[in-house]
NUDO-649454 format. One line per 4 residues: number of its first residue (from 1); for each residue x, y, z of C-alpha. Coordinates in nm, 3 decimals. Layout:
N
NUM = X,Y,Z  ...
***
This chain:
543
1 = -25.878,9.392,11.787  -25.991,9.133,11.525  -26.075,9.368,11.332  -25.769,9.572,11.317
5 = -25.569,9.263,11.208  -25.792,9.093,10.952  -25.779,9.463,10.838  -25.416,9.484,10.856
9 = -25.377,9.114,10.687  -25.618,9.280,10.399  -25.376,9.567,10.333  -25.084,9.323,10.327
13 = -25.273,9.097,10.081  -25.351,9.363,9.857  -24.951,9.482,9.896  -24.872,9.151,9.815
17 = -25.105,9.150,9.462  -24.928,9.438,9.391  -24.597,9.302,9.420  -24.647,9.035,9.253
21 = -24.854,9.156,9.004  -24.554,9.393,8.907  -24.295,9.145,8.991  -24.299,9.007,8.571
25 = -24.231,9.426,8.484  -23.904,9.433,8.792  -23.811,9.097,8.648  -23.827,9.208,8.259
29 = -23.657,9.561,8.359  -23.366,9.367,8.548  -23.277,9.105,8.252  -23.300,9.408,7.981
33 = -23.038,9.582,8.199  -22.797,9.247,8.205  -22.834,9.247,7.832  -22.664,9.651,7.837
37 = -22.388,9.531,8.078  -22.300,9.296,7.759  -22.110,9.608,7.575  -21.889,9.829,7.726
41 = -21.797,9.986,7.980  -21.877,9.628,8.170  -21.871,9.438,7.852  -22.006,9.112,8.033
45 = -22.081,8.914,7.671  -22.153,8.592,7.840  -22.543,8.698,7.973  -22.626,8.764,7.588
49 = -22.689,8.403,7.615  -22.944,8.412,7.910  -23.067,8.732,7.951  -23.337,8.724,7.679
53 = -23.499,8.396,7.881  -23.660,8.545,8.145  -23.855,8.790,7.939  -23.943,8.488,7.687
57 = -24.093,8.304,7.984  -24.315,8.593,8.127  -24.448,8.610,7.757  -24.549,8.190,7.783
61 = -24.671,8.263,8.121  -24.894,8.511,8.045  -25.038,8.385,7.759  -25.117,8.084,7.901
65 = -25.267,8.282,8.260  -25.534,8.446,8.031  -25.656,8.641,8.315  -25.335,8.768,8.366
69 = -25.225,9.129,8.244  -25.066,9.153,7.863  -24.711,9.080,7.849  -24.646,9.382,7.651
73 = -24.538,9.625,7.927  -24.276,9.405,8.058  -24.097,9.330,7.751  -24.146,9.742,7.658
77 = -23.947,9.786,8.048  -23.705,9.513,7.870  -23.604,9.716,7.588  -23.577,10.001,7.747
81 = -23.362,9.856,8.033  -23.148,9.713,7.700  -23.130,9.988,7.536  -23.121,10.228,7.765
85 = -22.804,10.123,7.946  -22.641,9.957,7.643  -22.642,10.340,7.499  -22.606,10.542,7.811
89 = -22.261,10.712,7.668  -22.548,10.911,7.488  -22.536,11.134,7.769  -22.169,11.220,7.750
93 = -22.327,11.483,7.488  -22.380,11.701,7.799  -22.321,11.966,7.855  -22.346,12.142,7.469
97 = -22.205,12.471,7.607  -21.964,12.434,7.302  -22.196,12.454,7.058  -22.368,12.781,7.263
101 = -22.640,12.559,7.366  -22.721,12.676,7.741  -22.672,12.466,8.019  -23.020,12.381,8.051
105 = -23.165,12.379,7.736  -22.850,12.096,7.637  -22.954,11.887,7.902  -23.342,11.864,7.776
109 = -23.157,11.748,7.429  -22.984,11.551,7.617  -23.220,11.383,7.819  -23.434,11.354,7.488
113 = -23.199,11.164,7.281  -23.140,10.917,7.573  -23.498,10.860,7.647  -23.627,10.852,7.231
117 = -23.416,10.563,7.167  -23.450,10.397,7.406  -23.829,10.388,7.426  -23.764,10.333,7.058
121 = -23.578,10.026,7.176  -23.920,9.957,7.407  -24.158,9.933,7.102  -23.936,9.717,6.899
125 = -23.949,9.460,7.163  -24.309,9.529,7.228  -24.393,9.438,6.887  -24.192,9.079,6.972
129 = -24.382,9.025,7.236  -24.750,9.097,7.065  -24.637,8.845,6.797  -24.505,8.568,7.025
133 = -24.818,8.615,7.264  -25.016,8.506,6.967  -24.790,8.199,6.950  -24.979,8.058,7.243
137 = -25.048,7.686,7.208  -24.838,7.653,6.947  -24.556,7.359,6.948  -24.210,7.527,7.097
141 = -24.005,7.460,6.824  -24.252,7.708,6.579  -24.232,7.945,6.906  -23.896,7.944,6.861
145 = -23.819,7.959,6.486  -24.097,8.240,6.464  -23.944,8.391,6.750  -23.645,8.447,6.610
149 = -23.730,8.501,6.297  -23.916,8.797,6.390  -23.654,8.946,6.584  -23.404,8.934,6.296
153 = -23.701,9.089,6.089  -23.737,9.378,6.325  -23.369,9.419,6.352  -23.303,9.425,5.997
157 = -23.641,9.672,5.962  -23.490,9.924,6.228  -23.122,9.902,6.087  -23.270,10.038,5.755
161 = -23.363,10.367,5.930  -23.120,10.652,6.019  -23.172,10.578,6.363  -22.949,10.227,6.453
165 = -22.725,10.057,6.667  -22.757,9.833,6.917  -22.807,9.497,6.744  -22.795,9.167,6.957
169 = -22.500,9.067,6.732  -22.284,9.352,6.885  -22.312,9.186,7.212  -22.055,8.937,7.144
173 = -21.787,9.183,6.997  -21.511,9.251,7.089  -21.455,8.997,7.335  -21.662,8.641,7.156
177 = -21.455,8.710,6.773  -21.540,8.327,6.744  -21.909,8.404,6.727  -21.900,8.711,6.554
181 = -21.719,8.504,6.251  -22.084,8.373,6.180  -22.144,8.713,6.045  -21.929,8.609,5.720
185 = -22.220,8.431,5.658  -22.505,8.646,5.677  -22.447,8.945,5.829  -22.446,9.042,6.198
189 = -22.833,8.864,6.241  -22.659,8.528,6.182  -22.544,8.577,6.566  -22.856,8.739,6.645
193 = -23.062,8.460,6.539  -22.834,8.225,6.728  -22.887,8.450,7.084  -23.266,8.463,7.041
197 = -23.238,8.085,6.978  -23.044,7.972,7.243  -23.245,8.224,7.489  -23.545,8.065,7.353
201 = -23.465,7.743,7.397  -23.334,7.789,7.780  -23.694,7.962,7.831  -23.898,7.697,7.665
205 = -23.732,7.403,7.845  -23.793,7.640,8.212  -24.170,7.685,8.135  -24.157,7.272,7.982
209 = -24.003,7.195,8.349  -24.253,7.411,8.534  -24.532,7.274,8.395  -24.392,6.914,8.443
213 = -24.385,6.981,8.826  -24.694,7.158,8.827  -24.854,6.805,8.653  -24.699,6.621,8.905
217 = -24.489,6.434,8.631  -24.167,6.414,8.828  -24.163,6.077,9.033  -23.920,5.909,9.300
221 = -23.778,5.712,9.001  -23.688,5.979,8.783  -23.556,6.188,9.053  -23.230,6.186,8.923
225 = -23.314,6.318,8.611  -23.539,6.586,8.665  -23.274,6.824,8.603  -23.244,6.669,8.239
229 = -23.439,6.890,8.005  -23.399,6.822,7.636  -23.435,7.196,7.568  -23.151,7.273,7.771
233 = -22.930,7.015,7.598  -23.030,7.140,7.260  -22.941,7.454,7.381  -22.631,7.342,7.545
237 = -22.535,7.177,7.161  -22.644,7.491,6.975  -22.435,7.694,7.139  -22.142,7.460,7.123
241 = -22.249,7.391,6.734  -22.268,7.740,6.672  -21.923,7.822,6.801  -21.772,7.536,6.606
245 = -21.820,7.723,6.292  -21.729,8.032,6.448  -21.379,7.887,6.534  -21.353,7.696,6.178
249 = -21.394,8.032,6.022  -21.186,8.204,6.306  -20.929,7.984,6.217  -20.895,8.037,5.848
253 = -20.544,8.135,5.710  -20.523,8.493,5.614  -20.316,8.513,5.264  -20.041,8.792,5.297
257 = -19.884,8.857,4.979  -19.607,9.088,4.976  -19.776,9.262,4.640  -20.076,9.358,4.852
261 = -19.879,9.567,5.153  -19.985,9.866,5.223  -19.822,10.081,5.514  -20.083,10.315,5.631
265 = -20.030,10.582,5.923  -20.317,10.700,6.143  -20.299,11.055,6.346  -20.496,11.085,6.654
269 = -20.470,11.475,6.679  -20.671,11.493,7.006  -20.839,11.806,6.947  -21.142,11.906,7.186
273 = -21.437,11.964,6.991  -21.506,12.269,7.192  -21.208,12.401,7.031  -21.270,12.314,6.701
277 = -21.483,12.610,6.628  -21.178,12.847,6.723  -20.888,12.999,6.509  -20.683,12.861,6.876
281 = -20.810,12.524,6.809  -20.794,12.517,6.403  -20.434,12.635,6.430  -20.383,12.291,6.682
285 = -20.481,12.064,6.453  -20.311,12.184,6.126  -20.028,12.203,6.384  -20.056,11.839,6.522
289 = -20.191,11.644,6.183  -19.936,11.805,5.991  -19.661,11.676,6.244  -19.801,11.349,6.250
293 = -19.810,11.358,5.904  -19.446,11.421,5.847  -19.308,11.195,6.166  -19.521,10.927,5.976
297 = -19.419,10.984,5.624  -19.040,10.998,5.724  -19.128,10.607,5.889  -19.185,10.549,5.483
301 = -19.560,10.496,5.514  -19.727,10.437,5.173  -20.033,10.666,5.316  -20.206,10.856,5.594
305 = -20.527,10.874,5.735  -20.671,11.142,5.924  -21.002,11.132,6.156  -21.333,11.243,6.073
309 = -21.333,11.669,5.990  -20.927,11.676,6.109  -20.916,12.042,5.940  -21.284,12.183,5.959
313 = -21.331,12.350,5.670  -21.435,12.335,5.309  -21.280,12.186,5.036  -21.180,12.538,4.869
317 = -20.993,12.600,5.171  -20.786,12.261,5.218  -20.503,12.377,4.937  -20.424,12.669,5.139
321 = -20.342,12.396,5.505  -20.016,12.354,5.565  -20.153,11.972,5.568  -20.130,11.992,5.233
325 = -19.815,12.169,5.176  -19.675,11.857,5.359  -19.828,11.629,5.109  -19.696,11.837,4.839
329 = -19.385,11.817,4.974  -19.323,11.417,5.108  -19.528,11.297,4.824  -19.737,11.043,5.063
333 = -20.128,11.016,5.002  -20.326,11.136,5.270  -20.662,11.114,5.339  -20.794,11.384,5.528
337 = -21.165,11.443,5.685  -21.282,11.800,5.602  -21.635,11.912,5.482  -21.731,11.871,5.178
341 = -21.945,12.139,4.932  -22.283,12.061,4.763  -22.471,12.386,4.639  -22.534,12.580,4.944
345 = -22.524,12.289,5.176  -22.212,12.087,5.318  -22.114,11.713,5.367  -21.896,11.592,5.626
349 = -21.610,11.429,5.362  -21.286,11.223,5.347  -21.043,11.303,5.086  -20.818,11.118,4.900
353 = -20.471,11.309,4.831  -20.258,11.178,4.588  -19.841,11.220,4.599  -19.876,11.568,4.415
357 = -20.091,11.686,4.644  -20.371,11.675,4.448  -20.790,11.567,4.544  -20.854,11.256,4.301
361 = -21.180,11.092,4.498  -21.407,11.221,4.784  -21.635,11.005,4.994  -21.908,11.152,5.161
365 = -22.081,11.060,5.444  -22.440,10.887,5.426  -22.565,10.815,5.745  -22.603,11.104,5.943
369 = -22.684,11.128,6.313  -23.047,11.254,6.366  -23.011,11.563,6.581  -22.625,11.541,6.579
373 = -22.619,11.615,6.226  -22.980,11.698,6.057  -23.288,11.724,6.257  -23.577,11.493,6.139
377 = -23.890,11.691,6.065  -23.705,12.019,6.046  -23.997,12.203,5.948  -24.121,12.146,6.319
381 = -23.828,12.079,6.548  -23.588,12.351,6.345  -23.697,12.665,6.552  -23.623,12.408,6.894
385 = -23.341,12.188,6.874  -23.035,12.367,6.719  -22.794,12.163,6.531  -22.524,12.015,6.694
389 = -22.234,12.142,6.421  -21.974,12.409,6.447  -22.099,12.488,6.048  -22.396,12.725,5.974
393 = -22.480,12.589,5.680  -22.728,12.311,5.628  -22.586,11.994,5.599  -22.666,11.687,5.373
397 = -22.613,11.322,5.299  -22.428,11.116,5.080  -22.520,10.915,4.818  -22.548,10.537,4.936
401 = -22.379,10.378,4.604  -22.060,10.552,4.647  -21.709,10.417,4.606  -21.415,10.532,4.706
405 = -21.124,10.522,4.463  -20.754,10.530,4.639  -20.386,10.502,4.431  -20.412,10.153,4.575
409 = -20.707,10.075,4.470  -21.067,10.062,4.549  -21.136,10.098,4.929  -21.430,10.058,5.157
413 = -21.488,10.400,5.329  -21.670,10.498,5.639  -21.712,10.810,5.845  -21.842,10.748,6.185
417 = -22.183,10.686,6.258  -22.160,10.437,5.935  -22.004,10.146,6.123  -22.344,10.049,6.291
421 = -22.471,9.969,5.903  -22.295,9.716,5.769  -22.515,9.696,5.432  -22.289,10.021,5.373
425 = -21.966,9.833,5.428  -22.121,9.468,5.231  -22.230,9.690,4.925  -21.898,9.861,4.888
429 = -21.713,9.502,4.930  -21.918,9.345,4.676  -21.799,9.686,4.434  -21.455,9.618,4.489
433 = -21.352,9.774,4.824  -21.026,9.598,4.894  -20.963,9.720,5.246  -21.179,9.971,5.485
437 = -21.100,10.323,5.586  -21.272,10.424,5.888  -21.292,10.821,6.052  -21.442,10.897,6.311
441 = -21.482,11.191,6.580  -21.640,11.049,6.901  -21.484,11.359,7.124  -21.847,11.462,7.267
445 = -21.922,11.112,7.433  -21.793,10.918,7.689  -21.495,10.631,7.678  -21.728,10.355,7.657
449 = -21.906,10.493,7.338  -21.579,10.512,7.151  -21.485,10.141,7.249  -21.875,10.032,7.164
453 = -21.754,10.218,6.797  -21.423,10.000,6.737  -21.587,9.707,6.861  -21.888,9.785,6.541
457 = -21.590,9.847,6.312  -21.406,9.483,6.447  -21.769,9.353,6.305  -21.741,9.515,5.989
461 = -21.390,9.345,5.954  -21.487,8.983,5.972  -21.809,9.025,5.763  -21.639,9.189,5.460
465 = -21.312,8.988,5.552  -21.137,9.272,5.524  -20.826,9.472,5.670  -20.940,9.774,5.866
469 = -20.725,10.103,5.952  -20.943,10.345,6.179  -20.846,10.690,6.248  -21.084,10.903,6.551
473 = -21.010,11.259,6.704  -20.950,11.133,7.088  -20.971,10.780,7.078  -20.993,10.480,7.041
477 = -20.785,10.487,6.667  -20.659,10.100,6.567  -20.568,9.845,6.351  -20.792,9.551,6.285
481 = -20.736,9.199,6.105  -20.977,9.024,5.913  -21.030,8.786,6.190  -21.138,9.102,6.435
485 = -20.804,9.079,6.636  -20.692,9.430,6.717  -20.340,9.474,6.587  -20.321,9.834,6.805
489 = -20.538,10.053,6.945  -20.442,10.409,7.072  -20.526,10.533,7.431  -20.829,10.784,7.514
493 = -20.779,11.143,7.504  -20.408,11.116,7.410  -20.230,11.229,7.077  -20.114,10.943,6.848
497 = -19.901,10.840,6.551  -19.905,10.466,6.498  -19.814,10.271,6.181  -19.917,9.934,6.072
501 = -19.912,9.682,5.780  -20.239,9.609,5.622  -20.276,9.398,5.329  -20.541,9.477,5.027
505 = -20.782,9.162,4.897  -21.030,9.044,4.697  -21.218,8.764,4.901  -21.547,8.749,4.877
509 = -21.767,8.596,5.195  -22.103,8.460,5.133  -22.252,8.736,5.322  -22.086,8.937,5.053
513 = -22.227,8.785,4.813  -22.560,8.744,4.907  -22.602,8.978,5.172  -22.863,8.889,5.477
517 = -23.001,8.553,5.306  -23.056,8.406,5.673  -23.357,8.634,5.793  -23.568,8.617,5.489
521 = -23.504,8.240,5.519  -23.617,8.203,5.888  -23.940,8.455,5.799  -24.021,8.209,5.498
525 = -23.996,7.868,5.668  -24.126,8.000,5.955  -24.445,8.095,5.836  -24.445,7.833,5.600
529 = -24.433,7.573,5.894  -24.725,7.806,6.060  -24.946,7.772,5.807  -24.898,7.412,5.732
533 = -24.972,7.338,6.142  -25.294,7.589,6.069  -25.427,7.359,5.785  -25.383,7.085,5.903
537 = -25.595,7.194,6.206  -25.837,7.285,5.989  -25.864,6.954,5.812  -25.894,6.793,6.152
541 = -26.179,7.001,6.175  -26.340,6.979,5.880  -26.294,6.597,5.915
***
């Protein structure tokens, strides 16, 4: 009978190791997942501030429990659980029955796509962790500079791929504008920077508290202030700091000069992409954008803009659209998304037409979406994964030092999966761009992708400082201010005509001007300050 239970009390023991030897991977997985619920469809902002902690603790843990396992696989679990439900609408792609991809076959892509990135998301903070593991008796303020230095230096490293999205900055938007005005600053890591710190800082003063009790610091006479942790207050004033700038910036007067008007009309044609391939669904939309286009131009509009590939077809054919015939005929620029010719390859393209009817500027799209639009190492994956385009032809980038040249002057242009870079919208701002044109076609995903989309765009806005008119097939198409405040935004799935005032200018912000100084700055002074501490150690030494 003894036997039996010390037996029994062994298997529960060894249960027990097991749990709680995988209770720092459950714990990792389940704070990566509150940092998805920040974006839509929850869109719970608030635990961008706290959600990064726990992982940040396991790391100091860990590191300081040398016999305990590396720290890496929970913070890969946390990018993945990040990642992986932050970009979920990803599977909205299925089922690709439209594009003759078999039931089957579409939901391996599918599946794919969903699980690439967001292992890709896994690695990235993988590589965070490895760095801040070797951080390990270092003083927590250099954890925490380095800390989030790094993380702005991977961020800014991924974003310069084809492959980007889900920045910590986007977090915050739509619903925390105040703290998304720190990206007139430096860019979108300016708020990323400031998560990562205040998450640092909330994790540093929980391990500084731990180890206080664990030292037996705490005594009857400072009972009442245990609670007190001066991490947790600089937290507390960074955050409060932080969105005192935001709302001085927030705040800012926006000049509206009478001279710089413009009246621009969006159509929302709501056209099913499964149509678009068919002479049913190509007769729709000339049918709906060409109304639109004529209810709008009768409202005295100075110009319209049309979603990403509105008429799907080349450039040779747009003069024969009854589209056209409409701008002939009303005299009212239009700017229409069709594709775009470049020897025997296409480019998904946004036209400018003037009153007569005629094409003076094109801008073509530059960031395409790796399997949507061009599969990466084609020469291997070409015979497997089909492309996900109603074209036959092969289709291409374009170039990345564009402008876009409008009868009102110079604009900022952007064509769907370019609002996740906002180098593309800074450079064109710094050229000129005066206000930003943006067309999309989110039709294949889910509702939450398409609000994830306006709230990148409401980004771009208060960066550049800009006016923003966005046009999309199904939804959502709006108007945004340069303080990110949606003017209007259309419903999902419905067919739209909306017209709003937007105003051209000329401001330059300082993230403008000198694009992302910020991270370069923390990467400098950060390992500056590391290799000071390091020789001085070494003097010690020597000494």
């Amino acid at each position: 009978m003894q036997k039996k239970q010390s037996k029994k009390q062994g298997e529960q023991g060894r249960q027990g190791e097991i749990f709680i030897s995988l209770l720092p991977c459950l714990i990792a997985l389940a704070s990566g997942i509150l940092m998805g619920l920040t974006v839509a469809p929850v869109g719970a902002w608030l635990l961008a501030w706290i959600a990064l902690a726990p992982l940040w603790v396991i790391i100091l843990t860990s590191a300081k429990r040398k016999n305990q396992s590396s720290p890496v696989p929970p913070a890969f679990l946390w990018g993945i659980g990040y990642h992986g439900v932050a970009l979920s609408w990803i599977t909205g792609i299925h089922p690709m029955t439209w594009l003759g991809v078999p039931w089957l076959p579409s939901l391996v892509i599918t599946l794919f796509c969903w699980g690439f990135i967001s292992v890709l998301g896994g690695v990235f903070v993988s590589i965070w962790a490895a760095v801040m593991v070797r951080l390990n008796g270092q003083k927590p303020w250099l954890r925490i500079l380095i800390g989030t230095a790094v993380w702005c230096g991977l961020e800014s490293l991924w974003s310069a791929g084809p492959l980007w999205w889900s920045s910590l900055a986007y977090t915050q938007s739509p619903h925390n504008l105040v703290i998304v005005h720190l990206g007139q600053l430096s860019g979108p890591n300016t708020v990323t920077a400031g998560i990562v710190a205040v998450n640092g800082l909330i994790a540093e003063g929980w391990t500084n508290r731990q180890d206080a009790k664990d030292a037996k610091i705490f005594s009857a006479s400072s009972a009442p202030w245990r609670f007190v942790n001066k991490y947790w207050v600089i937290a507390t004033g960074l955050l409060i700091i932080l969105h005192l700038i935001g709302f001085i910036l927030y705040t800012r007067p926006i000049a509206q000069l009478p001279e710089a008007a413009l009246k621009v009309g969006i159509v929302q044609g709501n056209i099913p992409n499964r149509l678009l391939q068919s002479s049913e669904g190509f007769r729709r939309a000339q049918e709906n954008y060409t109304n639109g286009y004529l209810t709008l131009a009768d409202q005295g509009v100075d110009a319209v803009l049309t979603p990403e590939g509105a008429l799907p077809i080349f450039q040779r054919n747009l003069m024969e659209t009854a589209l056209v015939a409409a701008v002939k005929e009303k005299g009212v620029v239009a700017w229409i998304g069709a594709f775009g010719e470049r020897g025997d390859s296409y480019t998904i393209s946004l036209f400018t037409f003037n009153s007569k009817g005629e094409i003076v500027s094109r801008y073509d799209k530059s960031k395409l979406v790796p399997l949507g639009e061009y599969i990466p190492f084609e020469g291997i994956l070409g015979g497997i994964v089909q492309r996900l385009s109603p074209l036959e032809a092969h289709q291409v980038p374009g170039s990345t030092n564009q402008i876009f040249d409008t009868p009102f002057g110079r604009a900022i242009a952007s064509i769907c999966y370019e609002s996740a870079f906002p180098e593309q919208f800074r450079r064109q701002a710094a050229a000129g761009g005066q206000f930003i044109l943006s067309s999309s076609n989110d039709a294949h995903y889910t509702a939450s992708m398409p609000f994830q989309h306006h709230a990148q765009d409401i980004m771009r806005a208060i960066e550049t400082d800009r006016w923003s008119a966005r046009a999309t097939n199904t939804g959502y198409s709006g108007f945004i201010d340069p303080h990110g405040r949606t003017l209007w935004i259309s419903g999902y799935n419905t067919y739209e005509t909306h017209a709003e005032t937007i105003y051209r200018r000329q401001t330059q912000t300082l993230y403008v001007r000198w694009g992302d100084w910020l991270t370069p700055l923390l990467l400098i002074s950060s390992g500056g300050a590391w290799l000071l501490i390091q020789l001085g150690h070494t003097k010690k030494i020597s000494d």
